[in-house]
C-alpha positions as CSV (number, residue, x, y, z in Angstrom):
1,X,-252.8,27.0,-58.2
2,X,-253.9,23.8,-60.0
3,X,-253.5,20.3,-58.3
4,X,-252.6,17.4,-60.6
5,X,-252.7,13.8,-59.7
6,X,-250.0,11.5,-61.0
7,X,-249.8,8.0,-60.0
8,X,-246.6,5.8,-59.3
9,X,-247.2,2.3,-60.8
10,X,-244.8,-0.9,-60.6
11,X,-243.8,-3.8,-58.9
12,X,-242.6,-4.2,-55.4
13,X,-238.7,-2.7,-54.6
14,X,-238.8,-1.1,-57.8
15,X,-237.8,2.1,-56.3
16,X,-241.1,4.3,-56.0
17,X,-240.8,5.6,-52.8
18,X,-237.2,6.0,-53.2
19,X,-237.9,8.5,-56.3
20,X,-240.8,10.2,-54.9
21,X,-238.9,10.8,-51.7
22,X,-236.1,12.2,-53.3
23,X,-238.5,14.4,-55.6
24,X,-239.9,16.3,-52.5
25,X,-237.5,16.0,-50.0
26,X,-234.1,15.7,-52.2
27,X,-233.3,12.8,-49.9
28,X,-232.3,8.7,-50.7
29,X,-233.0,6.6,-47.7
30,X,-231.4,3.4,-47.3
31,X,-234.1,1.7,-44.6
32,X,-236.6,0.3,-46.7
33,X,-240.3,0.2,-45.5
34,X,-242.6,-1.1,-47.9
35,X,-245.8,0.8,-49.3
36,X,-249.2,-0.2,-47.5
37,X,-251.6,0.5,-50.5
38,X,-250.8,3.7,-50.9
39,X,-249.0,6.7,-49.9
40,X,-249.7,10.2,-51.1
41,X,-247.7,13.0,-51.3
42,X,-247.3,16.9,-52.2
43,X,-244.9,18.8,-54.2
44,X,-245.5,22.6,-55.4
45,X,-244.2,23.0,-58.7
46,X,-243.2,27.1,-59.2
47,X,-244.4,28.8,-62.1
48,X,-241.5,29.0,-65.3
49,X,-241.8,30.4,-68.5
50,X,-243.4,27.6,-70.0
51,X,-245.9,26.6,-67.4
52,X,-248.1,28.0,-64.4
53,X,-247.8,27.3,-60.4
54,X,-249.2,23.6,-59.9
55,X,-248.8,21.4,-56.9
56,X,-248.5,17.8,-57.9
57,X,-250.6,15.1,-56.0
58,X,-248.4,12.1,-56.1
59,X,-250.0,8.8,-55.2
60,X,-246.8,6.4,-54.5
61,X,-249.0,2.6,-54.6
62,X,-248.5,-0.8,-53.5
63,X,-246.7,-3.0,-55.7
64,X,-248.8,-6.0,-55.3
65,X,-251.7,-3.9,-56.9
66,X,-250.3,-5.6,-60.4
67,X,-252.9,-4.9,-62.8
68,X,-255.7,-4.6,-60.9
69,X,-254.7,-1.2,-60.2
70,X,-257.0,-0.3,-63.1
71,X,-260.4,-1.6,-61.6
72,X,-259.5,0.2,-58.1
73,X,-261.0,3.5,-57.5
74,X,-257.4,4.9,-56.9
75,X,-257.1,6.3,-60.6
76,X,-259.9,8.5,-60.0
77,X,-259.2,12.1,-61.5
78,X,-255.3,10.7,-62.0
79,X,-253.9,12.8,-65.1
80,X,-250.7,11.0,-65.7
81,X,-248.6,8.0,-64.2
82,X,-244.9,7.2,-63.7
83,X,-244.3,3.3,-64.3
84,X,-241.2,2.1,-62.3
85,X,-239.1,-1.1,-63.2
86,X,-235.5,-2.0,-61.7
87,X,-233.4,-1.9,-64.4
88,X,-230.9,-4.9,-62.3
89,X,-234.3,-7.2,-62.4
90,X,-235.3,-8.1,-66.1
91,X,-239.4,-9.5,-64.8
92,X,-240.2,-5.9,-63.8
93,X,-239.3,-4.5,-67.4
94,X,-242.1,-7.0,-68.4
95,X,-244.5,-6.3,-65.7
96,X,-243.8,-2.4,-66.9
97,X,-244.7,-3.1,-70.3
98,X,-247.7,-4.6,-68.5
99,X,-248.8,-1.7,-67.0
100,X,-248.3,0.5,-69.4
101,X,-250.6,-1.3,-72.0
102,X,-253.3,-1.2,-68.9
103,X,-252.6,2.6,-68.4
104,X,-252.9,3.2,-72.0
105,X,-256.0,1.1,-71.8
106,X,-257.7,2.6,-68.5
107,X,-256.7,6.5,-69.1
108,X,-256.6,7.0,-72.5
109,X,-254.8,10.8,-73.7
110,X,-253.3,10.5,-70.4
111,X,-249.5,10.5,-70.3
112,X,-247.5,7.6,-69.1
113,X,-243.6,7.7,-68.6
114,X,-241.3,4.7,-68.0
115,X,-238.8,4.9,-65.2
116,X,-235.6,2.6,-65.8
117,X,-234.7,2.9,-61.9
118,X,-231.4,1.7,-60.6
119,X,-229.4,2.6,-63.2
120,X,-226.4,3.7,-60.8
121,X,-226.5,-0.4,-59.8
122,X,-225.3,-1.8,-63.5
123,X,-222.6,-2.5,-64.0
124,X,-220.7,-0.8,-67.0
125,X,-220.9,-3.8,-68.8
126,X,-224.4,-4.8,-68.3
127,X,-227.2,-3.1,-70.1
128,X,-231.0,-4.3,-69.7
129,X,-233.2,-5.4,-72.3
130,X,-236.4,-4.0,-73.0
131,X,-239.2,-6.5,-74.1
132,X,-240.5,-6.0,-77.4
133,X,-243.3,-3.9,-76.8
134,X,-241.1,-1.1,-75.3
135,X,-239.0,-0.9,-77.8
136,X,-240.8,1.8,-79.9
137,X,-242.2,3.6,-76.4
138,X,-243.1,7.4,-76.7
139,X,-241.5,8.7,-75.0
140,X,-239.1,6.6,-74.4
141,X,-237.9,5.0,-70.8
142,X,-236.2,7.0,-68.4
143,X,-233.0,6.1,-67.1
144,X,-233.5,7.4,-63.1
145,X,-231.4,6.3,-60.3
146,X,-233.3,7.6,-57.1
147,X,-230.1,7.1,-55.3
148,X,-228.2,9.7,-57.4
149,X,-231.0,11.6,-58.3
150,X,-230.2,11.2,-62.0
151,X,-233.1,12.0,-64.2
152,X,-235.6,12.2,-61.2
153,X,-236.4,15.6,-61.1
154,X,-236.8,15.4,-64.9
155,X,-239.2,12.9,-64.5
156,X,-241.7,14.5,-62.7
157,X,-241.2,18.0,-64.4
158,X,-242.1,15.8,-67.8
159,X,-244.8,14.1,-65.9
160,X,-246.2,18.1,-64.8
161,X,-245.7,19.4,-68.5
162,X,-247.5,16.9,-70.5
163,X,-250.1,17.3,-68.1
164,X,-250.5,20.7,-69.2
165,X,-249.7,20.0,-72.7
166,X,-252.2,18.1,-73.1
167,X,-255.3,20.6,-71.4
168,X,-255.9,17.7,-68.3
């Protein structure tokens, strides 16, 4: 079974230990512990139709990396990222679009999807706003809530199938 490394990329209390944690263990915690550099974790991904076995490493980082993420050793042999932002706090859509421009930029060919987490926390009449340089994303964001689960499974099965799509 192939191991893929995926890396989990945004600002702090954007939610990526609440996703990855309810990715592998189906379970929202509400006692927050903040990430010390980094955390990795396992998941086995069974084989479908469409794609082989393949157990995804998932490196869950720091949010004060920032940018510097990309001069760390830490992306070494990573073949795709998840980018978090809180969709209820408008700077960490624009540190996102940050991020992804330095994925892009570090990892070329490797995919990158943007997580809207949070989404269960708007209120029906609020909607965020994407800065301009998301707009036009490909694929576009995400809308996750790692409290509901919505759209988190989804995200790392994308994550696992572009992977593949794309020979990494």
């Amino acid at each position: 079974m192939a191991t893929k490394k995926i890396m989990l990329l945004g600002e702090i209390g954007v939610g990526k230990t609440s996703l990855v944690n309810r990715f592998v263990s189906g379970r929202f915690g509400t006692d927050y512990m903040p990430t010390i550099n980094v955390e990795i974790y396992t998941h086995n991904l069974p084989e479908t139709a469409t794609r082989p076995a393949l157990t995804l490493l998932i490196w869950d980082t720091d949010g004060n990396f920032g940018e510097t993420i990309f001069s760390s050793v830490y992306l070494k042999n990573a073949a795709a990222a998840l980018i978090v932002a809180d969709a209820t706090r408008p700077a960490s859509l624009q540190a996102m679009a940050g991020l992804a421009a330095g994925w892009r930029s570090a990892r070329p060919g490797r995919p990158c999807q943007l997580l809207i987490n949070k989404v269960d926390l708007l209120k029906p009449s609020h909607e965020y706003c994407l800065p301009a340089e998301l707009l036009n994303a490909a694929p576009p964001p995400l809308r996750t809530s790692a409290k509901t689960g919505d759209n988190v499974e989804a995200a790392f099965q994308n994550a696992a199938n572009d992977i593949l799509r794309r020979g990494l």
